[in-house]
C-alpha positions as CSV (number, residue, x, y, z in Angstrom):
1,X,48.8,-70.9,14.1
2,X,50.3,-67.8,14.6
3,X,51.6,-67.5,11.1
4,X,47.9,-67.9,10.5
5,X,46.5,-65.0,12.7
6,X,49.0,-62.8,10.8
7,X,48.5,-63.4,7.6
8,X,44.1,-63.0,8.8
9,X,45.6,-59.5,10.5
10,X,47.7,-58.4,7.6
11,X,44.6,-59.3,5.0
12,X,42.2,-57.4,7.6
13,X,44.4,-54.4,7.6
14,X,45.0,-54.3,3.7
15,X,41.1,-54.8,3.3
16,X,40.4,-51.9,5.7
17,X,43.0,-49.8,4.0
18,X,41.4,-50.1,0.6
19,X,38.3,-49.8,1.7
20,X,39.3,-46.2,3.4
21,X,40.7,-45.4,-0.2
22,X,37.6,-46.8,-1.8
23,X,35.3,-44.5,0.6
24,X,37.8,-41.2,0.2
25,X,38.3,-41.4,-3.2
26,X,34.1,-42.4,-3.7
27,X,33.6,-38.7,-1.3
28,X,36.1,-36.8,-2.8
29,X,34.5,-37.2,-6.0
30,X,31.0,-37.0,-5.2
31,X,32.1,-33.6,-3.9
32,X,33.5,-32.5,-6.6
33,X,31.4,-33.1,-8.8
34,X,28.5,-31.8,-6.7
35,X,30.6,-28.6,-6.7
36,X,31.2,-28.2,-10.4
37,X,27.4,-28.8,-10.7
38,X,26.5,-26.0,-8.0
39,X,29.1,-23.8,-9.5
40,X,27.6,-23.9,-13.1
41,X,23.9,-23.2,-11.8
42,X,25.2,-20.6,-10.0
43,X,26.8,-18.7,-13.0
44,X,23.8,-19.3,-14.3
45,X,21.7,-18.1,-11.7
46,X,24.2,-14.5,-12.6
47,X,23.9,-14.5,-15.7
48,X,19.9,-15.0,-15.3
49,X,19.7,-12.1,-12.5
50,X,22.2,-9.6,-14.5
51,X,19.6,-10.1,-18.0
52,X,16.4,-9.2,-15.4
53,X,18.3,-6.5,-14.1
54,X,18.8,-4.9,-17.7
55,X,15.7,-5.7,-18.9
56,X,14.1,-4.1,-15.8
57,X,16.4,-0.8,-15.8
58,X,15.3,-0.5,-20.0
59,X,11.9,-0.8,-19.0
60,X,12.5,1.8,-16.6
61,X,14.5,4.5,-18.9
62,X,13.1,4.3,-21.8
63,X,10.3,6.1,-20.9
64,X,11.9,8.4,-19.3
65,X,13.9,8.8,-22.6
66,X,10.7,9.6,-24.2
67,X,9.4,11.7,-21.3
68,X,12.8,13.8,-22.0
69,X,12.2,14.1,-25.5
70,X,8.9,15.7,-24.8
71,X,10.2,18.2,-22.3
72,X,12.8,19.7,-24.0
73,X,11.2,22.0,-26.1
74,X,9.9,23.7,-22.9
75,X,13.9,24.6,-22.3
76,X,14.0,28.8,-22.4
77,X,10.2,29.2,-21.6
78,X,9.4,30.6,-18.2
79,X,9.6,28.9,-14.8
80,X,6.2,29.6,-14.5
81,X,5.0,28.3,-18.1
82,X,7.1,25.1,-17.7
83,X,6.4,24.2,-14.2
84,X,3.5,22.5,-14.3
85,X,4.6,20.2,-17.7
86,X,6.9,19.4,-15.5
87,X,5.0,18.5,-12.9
88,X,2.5,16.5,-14.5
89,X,5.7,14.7,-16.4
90,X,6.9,13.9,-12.9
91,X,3.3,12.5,-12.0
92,X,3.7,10.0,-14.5
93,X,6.9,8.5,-14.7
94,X,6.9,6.9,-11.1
95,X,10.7,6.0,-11.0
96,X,11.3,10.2,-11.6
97,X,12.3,11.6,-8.0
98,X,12.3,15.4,-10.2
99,X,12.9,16.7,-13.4
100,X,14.7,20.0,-13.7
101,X,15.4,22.4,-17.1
102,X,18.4,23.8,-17.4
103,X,19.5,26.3,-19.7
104,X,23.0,28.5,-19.9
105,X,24.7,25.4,-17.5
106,X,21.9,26.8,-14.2
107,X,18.9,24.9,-13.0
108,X,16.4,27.6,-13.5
109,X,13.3,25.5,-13.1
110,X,12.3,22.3,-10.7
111,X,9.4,20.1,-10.9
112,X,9.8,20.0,-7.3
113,X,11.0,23.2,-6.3
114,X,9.3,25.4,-9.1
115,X,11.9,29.0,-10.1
116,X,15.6,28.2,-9.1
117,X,19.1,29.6,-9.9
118,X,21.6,27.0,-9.2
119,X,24.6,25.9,-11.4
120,X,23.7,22.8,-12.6
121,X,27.6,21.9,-11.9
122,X,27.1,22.3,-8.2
123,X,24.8,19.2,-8.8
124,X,27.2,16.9,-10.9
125,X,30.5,17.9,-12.2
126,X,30.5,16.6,-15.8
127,X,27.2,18.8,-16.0
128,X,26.3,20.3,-19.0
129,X,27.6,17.9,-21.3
130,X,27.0,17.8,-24.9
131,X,25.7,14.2,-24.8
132,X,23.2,12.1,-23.0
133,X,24.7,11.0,-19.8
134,X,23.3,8.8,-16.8
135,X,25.4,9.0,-13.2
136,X,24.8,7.7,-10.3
137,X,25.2,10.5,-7.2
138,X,23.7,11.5,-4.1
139,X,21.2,13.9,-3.5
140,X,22.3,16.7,-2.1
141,X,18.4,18.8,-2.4
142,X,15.7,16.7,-1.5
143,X,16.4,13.7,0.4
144,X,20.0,14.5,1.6
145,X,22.6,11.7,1.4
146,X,19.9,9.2,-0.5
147,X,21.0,7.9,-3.8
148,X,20.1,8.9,-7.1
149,X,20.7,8.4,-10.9
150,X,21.0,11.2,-13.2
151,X,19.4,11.4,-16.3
152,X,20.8,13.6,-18.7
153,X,19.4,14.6,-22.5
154,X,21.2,17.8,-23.5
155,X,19.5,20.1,-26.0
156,X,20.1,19.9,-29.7
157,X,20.7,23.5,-29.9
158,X,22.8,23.6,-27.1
159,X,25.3,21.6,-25.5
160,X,24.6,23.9,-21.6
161,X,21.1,23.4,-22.0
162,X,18.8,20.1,-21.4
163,X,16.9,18.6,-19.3
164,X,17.9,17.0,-16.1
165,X,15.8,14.1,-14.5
166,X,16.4,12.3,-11.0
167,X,15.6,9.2,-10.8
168,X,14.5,7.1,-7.2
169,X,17.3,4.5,-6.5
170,X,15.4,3.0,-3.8
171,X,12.2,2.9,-6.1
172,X,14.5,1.2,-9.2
173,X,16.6,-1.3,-7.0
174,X,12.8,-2.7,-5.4
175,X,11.9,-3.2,-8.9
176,X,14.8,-4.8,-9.9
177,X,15.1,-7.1,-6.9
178,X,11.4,-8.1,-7.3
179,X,11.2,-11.9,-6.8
180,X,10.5,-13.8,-10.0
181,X,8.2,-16.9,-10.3
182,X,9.5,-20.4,-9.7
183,X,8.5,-21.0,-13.6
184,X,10.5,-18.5,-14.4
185,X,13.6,-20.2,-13.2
């Protein structure tokens, strides 16, 4: 009898055992493979956000490419001649904090601000460059400390001239965080 209940205990305790390996090795890949799944969505969910995030910044500079393009011949004219192109330019492109002309490497004129005489390299060191730059800075003029990007399209004529445009981080980053329909997805 005893021989008996051992050989029921051992066969209880072997069945139990593989059953424990059954149910581990049954979690430990349902896991896995649950976290390969949610990895790859996630990547693609990256991917998906990083394409919306270009698309949406293009959409937003290349207007102001062509905005640029339209302002520069008003580089050398009078503060008070250019000021209110400037404004009005301003006025349209919403994502455009200011615009500023610069000729001789000094801010002389502000869509903002109107006449000014600052070096445009107290605003952003690698100003004037000889091609079009965009940097990302920090206002030091109108909203102190806020963030801003830089747009700048430099003169054919000459590399210290151009025209300078600020552009509203807070204003692009809304736009580019904007929720996207669930069809979209």
């Amino acid at each position: 009898m005893q021989k008996a209940q051992r050989i029921i205990k051992t066969y209880r305790r072997n069945r139990m055992i593989v059953c424990t390996i059954c149910a581990l090795v049954t979690l430990a890949s349902t896991l896995s493979v649950r976290f390969i799944s949610q990895r790859n969505l996630n990547q693609q969910r990256v991917v998906q956000f990083a394409n919306h995030a270009v698309e949406e910044l293009d959409k937003v500079l290349l207007p102001l490419q062509a905005g640029s393009e339209v302002l520069l011949p008003l580089i050398g004219l009078p503060c008070s001649v250019a000021h209110l192109p400037l404004r009005k330019q301003a006025a349209k492109l919403q994502t455009v904090r200011s615009i500023g002309l610069v000729q001789d490497g000094t801010l002389y004129c502000s869509s903002i601000f109107g006449y000014r005489n600052v070096p445009v390299v107290d605003i952003l060191a690698e100003l004037p460059a000889p091609q079009p730059l965009l940097r990302l800075t920090i206002d030091r003029a109108l909203i102190k400390g806020s963030p801003v990007l830089i747009q700048w399209t430099p003169s054919a004529g000459s590399s210290n001239a151009g025209v300078m445009e600020m552009i509203n981080i807070d204003l692009l980053t809304a736009m580019l965080l904007e929720p996207q329909l669930p069809a979209n997805q």
